[in-house]
TORPA-4810 file (N, C-alpha, C, O; in nm, 3 decimals):
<nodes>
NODE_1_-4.219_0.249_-6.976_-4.297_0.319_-6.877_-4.435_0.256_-6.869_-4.511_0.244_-6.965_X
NODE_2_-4.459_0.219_-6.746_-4.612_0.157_-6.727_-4.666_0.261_-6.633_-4.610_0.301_-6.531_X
NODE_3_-4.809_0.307_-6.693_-4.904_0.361_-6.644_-4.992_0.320_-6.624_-5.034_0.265_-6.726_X
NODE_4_-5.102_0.305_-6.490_-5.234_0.237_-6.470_-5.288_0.332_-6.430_-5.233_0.375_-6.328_X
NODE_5_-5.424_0.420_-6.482_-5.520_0.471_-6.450_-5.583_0.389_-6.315_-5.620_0.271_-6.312_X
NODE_6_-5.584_0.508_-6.185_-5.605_0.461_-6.054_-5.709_0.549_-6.017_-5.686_0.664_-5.979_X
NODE_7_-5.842_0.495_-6.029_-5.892_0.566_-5.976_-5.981_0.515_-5.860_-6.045_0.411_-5.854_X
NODE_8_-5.966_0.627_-5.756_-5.956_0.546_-5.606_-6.097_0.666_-5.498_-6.083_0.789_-5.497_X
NODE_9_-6.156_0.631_-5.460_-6.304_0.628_-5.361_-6.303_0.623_-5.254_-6.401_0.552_-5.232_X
NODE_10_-6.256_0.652_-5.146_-6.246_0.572_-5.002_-6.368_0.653_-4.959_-6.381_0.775_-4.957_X
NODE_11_-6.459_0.554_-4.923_-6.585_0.594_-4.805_-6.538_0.555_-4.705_-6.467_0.455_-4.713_X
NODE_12_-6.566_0.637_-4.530_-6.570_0.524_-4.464_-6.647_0.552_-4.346_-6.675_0.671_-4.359_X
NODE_13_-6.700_0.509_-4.233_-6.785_0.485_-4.177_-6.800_0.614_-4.101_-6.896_0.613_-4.023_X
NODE_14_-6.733_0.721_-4.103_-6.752_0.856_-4.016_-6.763_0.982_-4.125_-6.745_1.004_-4.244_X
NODE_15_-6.807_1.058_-3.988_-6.876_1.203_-4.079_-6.767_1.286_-4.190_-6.808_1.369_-4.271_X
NODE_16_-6.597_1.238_-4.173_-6.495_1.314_-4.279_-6.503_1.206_-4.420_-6.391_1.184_-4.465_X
NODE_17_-6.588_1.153_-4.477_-6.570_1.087_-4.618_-6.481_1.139_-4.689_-6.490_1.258_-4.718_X
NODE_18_-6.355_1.047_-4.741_-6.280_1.113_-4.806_-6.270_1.028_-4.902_-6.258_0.906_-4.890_X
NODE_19_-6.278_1.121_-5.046_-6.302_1.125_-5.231_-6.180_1.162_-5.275_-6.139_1.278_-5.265_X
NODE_20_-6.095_1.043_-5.338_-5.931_1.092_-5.371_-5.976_1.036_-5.512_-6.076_0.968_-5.534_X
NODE_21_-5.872_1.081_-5.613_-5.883_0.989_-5.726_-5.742_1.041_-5.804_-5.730_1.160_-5.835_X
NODE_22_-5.663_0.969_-5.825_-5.519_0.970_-5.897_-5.476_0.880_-5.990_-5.547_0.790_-6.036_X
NODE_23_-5.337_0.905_-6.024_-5.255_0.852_-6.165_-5.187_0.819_-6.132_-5.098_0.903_-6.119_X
NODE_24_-5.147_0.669_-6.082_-5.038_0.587_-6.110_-4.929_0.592_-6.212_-4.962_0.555_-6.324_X
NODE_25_-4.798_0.633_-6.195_-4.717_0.663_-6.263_-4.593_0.519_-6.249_-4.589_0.471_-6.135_X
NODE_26_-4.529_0.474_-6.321_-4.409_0.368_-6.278_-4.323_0.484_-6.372_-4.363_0.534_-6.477_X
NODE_27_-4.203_0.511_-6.309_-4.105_0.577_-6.375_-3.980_0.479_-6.440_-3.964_0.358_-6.423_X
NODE_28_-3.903_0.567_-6.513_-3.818_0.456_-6.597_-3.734_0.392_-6.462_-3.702_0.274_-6.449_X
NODE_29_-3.708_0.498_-6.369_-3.608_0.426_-6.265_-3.648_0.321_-6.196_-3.566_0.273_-6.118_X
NODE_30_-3.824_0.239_-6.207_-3.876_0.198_-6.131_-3.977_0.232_-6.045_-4.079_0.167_-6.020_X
NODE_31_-3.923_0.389_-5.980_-4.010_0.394_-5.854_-4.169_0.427_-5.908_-4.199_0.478_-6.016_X
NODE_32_-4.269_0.380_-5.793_-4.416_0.453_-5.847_-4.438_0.583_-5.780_-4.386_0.633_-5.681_X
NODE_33_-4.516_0.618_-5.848_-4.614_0.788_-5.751_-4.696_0.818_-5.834_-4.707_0.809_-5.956_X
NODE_34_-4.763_0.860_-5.740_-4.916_0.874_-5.759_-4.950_1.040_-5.806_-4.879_1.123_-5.748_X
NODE_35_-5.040_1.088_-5.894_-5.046_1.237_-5.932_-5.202_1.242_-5.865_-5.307_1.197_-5.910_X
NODE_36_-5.184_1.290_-5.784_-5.363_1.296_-5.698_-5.429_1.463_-5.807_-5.392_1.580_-5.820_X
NODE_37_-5.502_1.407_-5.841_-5.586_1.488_-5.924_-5.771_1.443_-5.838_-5.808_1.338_-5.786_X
NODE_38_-5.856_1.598_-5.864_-5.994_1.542_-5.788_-6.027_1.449_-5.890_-5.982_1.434_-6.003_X
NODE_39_-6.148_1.368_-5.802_-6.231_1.296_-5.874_-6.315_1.352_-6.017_-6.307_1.312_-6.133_X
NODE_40_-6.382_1.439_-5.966_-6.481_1.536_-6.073_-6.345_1.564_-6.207_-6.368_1.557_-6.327_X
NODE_41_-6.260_1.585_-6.168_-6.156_1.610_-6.329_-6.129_1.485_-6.397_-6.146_1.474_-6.518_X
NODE_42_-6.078_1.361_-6.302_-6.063_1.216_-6.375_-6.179_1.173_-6.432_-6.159_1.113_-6.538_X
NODE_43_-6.303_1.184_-6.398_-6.389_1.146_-6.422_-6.456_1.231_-6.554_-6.522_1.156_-6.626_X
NODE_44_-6.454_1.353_-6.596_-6.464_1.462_-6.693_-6.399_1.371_-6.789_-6.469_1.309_-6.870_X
NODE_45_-6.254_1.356_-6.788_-6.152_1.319_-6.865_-6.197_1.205_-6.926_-6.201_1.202_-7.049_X
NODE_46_-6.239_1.094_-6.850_-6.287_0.959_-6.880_-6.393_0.956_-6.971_-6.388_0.876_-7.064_X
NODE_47_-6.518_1.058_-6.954_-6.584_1.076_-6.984_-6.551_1.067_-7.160_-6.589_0.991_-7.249_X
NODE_48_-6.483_1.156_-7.157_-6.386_1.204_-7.302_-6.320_1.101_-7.349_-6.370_1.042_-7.444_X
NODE_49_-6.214_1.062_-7.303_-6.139_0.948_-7.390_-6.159_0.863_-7.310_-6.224_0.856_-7.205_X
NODE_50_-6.024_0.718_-7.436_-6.031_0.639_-7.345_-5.903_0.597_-7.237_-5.796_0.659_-7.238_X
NODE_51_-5.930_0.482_-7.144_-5.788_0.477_-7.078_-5.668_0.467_-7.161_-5.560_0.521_-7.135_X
NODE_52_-5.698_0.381_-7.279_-5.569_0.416_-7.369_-5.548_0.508_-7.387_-5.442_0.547_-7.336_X
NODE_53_-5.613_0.589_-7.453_-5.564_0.723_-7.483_-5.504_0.809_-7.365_-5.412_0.877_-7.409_X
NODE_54_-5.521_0.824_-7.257_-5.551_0.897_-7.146_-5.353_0.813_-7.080_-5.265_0.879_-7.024_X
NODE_55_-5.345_0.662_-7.113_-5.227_0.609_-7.082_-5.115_0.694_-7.175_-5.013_0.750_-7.135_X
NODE_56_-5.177_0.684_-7.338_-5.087_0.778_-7.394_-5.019_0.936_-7.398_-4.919_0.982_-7.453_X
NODE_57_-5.112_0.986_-7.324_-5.120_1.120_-7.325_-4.995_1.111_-7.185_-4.880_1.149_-7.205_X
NODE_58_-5.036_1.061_-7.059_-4.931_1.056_-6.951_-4.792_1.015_-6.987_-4.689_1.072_-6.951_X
NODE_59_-4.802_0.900_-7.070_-4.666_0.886_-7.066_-4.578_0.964_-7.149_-4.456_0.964_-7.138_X
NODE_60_-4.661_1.046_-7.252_-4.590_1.149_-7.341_-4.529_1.233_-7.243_-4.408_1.250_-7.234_X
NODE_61_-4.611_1.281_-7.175_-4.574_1.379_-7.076_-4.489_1.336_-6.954_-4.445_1.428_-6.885_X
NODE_62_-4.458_1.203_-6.916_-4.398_1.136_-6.832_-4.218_1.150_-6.881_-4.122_1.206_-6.827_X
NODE_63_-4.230_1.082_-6.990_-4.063_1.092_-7.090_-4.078_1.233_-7.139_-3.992_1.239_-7.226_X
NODE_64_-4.128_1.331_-7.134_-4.079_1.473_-7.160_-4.019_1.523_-7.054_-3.915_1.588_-7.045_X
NODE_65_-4.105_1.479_-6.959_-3.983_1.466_-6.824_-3.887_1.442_-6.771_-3.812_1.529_-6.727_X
NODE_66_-3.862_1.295_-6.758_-3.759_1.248_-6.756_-3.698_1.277_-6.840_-3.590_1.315_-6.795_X
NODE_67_-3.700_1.287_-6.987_-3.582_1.319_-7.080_-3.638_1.407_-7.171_-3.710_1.387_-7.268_X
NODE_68_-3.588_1.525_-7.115_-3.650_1.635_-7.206_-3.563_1.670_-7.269_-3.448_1.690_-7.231_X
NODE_69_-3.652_1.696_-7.493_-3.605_1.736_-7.574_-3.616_1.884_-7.589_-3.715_1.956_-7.578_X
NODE_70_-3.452_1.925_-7.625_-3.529_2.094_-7.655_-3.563_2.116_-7.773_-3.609_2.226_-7.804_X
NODE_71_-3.548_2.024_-7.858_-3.625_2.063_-8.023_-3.736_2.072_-8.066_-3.807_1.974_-8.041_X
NODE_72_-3.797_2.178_-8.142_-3.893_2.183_-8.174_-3.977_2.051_-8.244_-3.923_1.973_-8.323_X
NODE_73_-4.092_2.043_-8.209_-4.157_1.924_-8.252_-4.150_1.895_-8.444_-4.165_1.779_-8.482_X
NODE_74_-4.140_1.946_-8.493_-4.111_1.961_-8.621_-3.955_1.906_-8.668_-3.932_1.880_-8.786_X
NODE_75_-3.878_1.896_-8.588_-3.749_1.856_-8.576_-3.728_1.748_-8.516_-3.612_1.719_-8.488_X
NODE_76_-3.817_1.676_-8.487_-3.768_1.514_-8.354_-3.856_1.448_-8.492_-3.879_1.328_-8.499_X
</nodes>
């Protein structure tokens, strides 16, 4: 699973400025998608850790997804 921290800004020359900022996801099947989260939370987060960490934390949560265990964490 490859994850790239995307974080994305679009200004543009008229009065609707629009401020996106998201998470690049590559899933095991291949496909990508994007988790649009605001700017002000990615940026909190960043603040805090780092992109490694922040890569680790998604993809934990990425393969709990795709292949979710029902055992208690004490048991895997």
């Amino acid at each position: 699973m490859d994850v790239d921290r995307d974080l994305t800004e679009q200004q543009q020359d008229s009065a609707n400025d629009i401020h996106a900022a998201g998470i690049t996801i590559q899933l095991k099947d291949g496909r990508v998608v994007c988790a649009s989260v605001t700017p002000e939370l990615l940026n909190k987060v960043m603040q805090s850790i780092s992109a490694d960490e922040l890569n680790t934390l998604v993809c934990a949560i990425t393969e709990a997804v795709e292949d979710p265990d029902a055992r208690g964490l004490c048991q895997r």
